[in-house]
N, C-alpha and C positions, 0 to 999 in steps of 0.2 A: 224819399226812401230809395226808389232806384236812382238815385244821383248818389247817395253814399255807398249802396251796391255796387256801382259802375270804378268808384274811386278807387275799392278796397279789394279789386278783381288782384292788385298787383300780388298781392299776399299767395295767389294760386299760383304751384310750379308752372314753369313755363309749359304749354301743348296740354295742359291737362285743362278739358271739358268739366261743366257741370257734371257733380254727379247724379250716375245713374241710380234711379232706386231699385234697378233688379240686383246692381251691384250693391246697394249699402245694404239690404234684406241678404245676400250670400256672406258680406263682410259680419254682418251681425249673425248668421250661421254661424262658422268659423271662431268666433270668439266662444261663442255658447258650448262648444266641441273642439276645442283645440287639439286635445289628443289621435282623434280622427285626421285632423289635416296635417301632424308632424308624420302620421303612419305612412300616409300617401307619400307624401312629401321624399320621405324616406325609401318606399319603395321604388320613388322612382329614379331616386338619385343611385341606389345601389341594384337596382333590378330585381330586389325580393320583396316579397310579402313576410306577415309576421309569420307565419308557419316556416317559410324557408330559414328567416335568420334564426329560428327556435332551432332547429337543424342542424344548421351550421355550427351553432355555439356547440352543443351537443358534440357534434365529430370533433372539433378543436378539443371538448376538455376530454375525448376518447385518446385521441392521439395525444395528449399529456400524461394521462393515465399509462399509457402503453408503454411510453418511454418512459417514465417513473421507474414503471414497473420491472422493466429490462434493466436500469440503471441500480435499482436494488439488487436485482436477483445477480447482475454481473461483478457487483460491489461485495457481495455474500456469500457468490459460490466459490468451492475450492475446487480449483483445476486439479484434475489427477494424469493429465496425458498430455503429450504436446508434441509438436510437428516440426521437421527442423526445415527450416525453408532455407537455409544453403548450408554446405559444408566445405571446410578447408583443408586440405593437407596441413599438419602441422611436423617439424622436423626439429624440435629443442632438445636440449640434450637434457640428458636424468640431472635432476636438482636445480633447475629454470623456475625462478620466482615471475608472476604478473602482477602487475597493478593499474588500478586505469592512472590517466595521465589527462586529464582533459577529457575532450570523446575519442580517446586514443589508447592502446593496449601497451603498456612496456612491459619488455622481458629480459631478464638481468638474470646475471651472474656470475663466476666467475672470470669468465673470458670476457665480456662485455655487455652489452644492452644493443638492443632493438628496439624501434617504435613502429609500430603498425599499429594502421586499421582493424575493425570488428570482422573484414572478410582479409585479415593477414598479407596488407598487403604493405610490402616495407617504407617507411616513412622516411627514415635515416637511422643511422648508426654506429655506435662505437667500441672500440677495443681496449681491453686496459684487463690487465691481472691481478686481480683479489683473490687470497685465500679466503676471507669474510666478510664480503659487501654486506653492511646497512643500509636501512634508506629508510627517509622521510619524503612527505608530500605535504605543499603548499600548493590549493589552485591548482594549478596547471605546473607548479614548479617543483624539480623532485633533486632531490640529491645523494648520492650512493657513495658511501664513503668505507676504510677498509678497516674493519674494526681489528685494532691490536696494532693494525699499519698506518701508513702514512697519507694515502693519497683519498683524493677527494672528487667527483665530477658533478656540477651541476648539470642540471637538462632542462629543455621544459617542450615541448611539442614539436618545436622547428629545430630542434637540435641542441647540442653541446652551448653552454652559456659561459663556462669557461672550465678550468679543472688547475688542480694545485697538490703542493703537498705539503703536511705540518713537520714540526722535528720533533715533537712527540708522540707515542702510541694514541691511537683514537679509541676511544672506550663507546660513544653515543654521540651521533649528529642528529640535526635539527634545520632545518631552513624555511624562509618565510616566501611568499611569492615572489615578492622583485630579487630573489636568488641571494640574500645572508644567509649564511649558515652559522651557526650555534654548534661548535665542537666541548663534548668533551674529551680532554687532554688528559693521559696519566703521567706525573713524572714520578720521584724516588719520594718523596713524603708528601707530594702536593700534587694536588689537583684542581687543574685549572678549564676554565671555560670561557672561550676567547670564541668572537665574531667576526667574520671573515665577508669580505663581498664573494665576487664569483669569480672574479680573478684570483684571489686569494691574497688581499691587500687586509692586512690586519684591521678591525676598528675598533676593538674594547677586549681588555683583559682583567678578566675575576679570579685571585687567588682564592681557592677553600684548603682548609685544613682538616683534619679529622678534631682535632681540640677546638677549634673557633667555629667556626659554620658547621662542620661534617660533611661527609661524602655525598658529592650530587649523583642522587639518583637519578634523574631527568629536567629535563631540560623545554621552558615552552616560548615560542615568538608568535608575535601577532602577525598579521600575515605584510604588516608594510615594516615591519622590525623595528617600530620605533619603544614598545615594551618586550618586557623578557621574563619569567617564572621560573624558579629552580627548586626543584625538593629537596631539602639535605636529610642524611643521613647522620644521626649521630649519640652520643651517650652522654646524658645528661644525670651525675646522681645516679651512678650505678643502673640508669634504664633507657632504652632506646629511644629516641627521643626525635622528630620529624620537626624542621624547621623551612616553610615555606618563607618564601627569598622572592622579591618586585624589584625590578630594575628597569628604569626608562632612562631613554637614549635620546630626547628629543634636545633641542639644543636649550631651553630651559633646566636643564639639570644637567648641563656642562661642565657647570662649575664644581660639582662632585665628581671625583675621581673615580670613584668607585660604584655611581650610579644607583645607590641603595638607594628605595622608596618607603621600605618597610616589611618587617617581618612578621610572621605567625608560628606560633609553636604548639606543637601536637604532641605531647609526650604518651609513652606508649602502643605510638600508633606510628607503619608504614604507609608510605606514599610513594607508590612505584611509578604514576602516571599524574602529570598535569600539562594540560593544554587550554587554549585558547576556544571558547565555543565561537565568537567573534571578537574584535577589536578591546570589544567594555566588559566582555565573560570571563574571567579567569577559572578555571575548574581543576580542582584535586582530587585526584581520583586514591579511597585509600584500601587495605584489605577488609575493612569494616563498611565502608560505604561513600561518599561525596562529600566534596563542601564547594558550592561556588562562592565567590567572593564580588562585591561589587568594583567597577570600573573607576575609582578612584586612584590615585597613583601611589598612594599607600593604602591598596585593599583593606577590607574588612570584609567578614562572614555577612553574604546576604544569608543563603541556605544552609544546612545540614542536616543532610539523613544519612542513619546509621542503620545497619540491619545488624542482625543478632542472628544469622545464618554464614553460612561458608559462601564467597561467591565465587561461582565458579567460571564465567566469564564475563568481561563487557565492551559495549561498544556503544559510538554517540556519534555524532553527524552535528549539525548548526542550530538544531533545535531541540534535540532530545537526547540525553542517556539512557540506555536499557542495561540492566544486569539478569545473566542465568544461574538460578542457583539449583541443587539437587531438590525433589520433593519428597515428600513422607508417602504420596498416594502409591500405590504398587503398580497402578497401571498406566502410571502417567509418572516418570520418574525427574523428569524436570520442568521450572518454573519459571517465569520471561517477568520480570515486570521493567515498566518503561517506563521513565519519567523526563518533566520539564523543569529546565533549568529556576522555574520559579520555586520550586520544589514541591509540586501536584504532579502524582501518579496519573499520566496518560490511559494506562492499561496494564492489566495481569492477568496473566496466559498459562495455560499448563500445555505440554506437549510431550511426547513419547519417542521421536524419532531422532534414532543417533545421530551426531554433530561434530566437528572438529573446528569450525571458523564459523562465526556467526560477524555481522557488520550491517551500521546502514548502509544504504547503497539506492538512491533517488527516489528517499520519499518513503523506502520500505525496507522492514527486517530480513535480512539473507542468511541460512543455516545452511553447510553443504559438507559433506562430506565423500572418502571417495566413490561412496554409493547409491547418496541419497541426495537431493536440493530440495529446499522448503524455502514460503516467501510466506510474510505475515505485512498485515496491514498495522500502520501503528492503532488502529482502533483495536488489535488483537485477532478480528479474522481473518483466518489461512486462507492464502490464495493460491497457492500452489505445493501441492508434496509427489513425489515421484522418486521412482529408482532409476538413475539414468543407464540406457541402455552398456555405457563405455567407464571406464574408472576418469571421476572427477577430476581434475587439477588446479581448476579456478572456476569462480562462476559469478557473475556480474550482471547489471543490468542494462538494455539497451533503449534507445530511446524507442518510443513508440509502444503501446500498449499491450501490454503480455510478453513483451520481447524482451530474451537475454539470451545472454553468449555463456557457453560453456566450453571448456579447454578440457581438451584429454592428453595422455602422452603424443597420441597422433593427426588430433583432428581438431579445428574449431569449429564449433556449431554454432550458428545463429537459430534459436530457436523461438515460437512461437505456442505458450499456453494454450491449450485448449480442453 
């Protein structure tokens, strides 16, 4: 027997002795009470006992709490006052339009454009004489063109991208981001709507008639201008009659001259507005209500909603439309609802405080007029109402939390909610 013990020693780690039986009586401890040796065990790998980490966890889910609870309560309340943490001279002259341009403020008209910064500081610049400058915005790309005249400039942040002039009166421009523009043209019985780069090199011409299409109320591009949406106007059957118009430009539909994809007809109904929500969203906006259309090249009706109320303004961003209509309430005389291009109501708001421009503007609803600024969240709660100190002239959002820019005849303000 100790000869087979002697043989089978190899099977023992190397260095390790018989063992001890003080040790296999603690080993067989330890098994019987595991939870005991993982506590130790535990304590001494992190320094605490179980009362400390009992503690610990405790202030951790405090300090979640806290910040929950700040994050609701700043999510919820309505600012009523704010602090303007720097001010501009401003020197425009009476009937100066703003828009952002990027993170960039342009100011136009008829003598020409400026691009400055949110503390007014000039970026570049140009001259040109409009009796009635237009403009559209793509991205970062915008274009001012001279309605009834001839001449055209694109821009886009870093300056002039090119400028031209058409030989017909311009009625409504249009431009996508890499600087196409989308004119409409008036001549003596036709009208036309022809694509320009930013040079002003022609790239597609659409005759409309008042008898065949009808008159183009507007005009939409995607923002790389490879499709195009047109609303006509026109009389069908002694009644007015709305025909939405798809046109793609990609080199697959070359071969058509005239670049039809497909048309929709809306009889008895206006369509003053359609644009692009992105690339695949075609949206018509009408004086009854919406219809988006699916991203096929010969659209169809995904959505429509119609309201059976007067609407009295709207405005939509990349993800949502919202309309304002009057309400019935006395004390609350207008009503906000918002919706998503899938056609599910976001939210529906009442509100009481006069307005002349309402618009998205990063994420949230903007109402301002020249006395008042109001901010909603698209969940529907007010986050900011105020009477500004100075008469309004624009009022925008800046980046950073509770921060926007308000323009007066004389001043920009950077201001900050509180």
């Amino acid at each position: 027997m100790k000869r087979i013990k002697e043989k089978l020693n190899f099977l023992k780690p190397a260095g390790r002795n018989q063992a001890d039986p003080y040790e296999t009586q603690a080993q067989e401890i330890r098994l019987l009470h595991p939870e005991d040796q993982e506590q130790k065990e535990m304590a001494v790998s992190t320094g605490m006992g179980p009362g400390k980490r009992k503690l610990f966890g405790i202030g951790i889910l405090a300090a979640v709490a806290v910040w929950w609870a700040l994050s609701y309560y700043s999510s919820h309340r309505c600012y009523t006052e704010y602090k303007i943490l720097s001010t501009e001279e401003n020197t425009d002259i009476a009937g100066t339009e703003y828009a952002v341009l990027g993170s960039s403020i342009a100011k136009y008209g008829p003598d020409g454009i400026f691009c400055v910064n949110s503390r007014n500081e000039l970026k570049w610049s140009a001259a040109y004489s409009m009796q009635t400058p237009v403009t559209d915005i793509c991205g970062k790309t915008m274009v001012i063109a001279e309605q009834q005249g001839t001449q055209v400039y694109v821009v886009n942040e870093k300056g002039v991208m090119g400028n031209f002039k058409t030989t017909l009166p311009i009625m409504k421009a249009r431009v996508s981001e890499q600087g196409v523009t989308a004119l409409i043209l008036k001549d003596a019985d036709v009208t036309w709507i022809e694509l320009y780069d930013s040079a002003g090199t022609e790239l597609a011409k659409i005759k409309a008639t008042l008898e065949d299409s009808g008159y183009p109320l507007d005009v939409a591009l995607t923002s790389g201008a490879s499709r195009m949406m047109v609303s006509y106007l026109g009389i069908r059957q002694g009644s007015l009659n709305t025909k939405i118009a798809f046109y793609d430009f990609t080199s697959a539909a070359e071969s058509d001259e005239s670049h039809l994809t497909g048309t929709l007809d809306y009889p008895g109904q206006v369509f003053p507005e359609v644009y692009y929500a992105d690339s695949v969203t075609p949206v018509a906006v009408s004086d009854t209500g919406f219809v988006v259309f699916d991203g096929k090249k010969a659209p169809g009706e995904k959505e429509r909603i119609t309201f059976e109320r007067e609407i009295l303004s709207s405005f939509h961003d990349g993800n949502y439309i919202g309309f304002v209509f009057p309400n019935e309430a006395a004390d609350c005389r207008y009503e906000m609802e918002l919706y998503r291009y899938s056609g599910k109501r976001k939210m529906k708001k009442e509100f009481d405080c006069d307005y002349e421009k309402v618009k998205m503007d990063g994420g949230e609803i903007l109402l301002y007029d020249a006395k008042n600024c109001m901010v909603y969240r698209t969940s529907g709660m007010q986050r900011f109402q105020a009477a500004y100190e100075k008469q309004v002239s624009y009022f925008t959002k800046l980046s950073g939390s509770g921060k926007y820019l308000v323009i007066t005849k004389d001043s920009m303000d950077r201001i900050q909610i509180s």
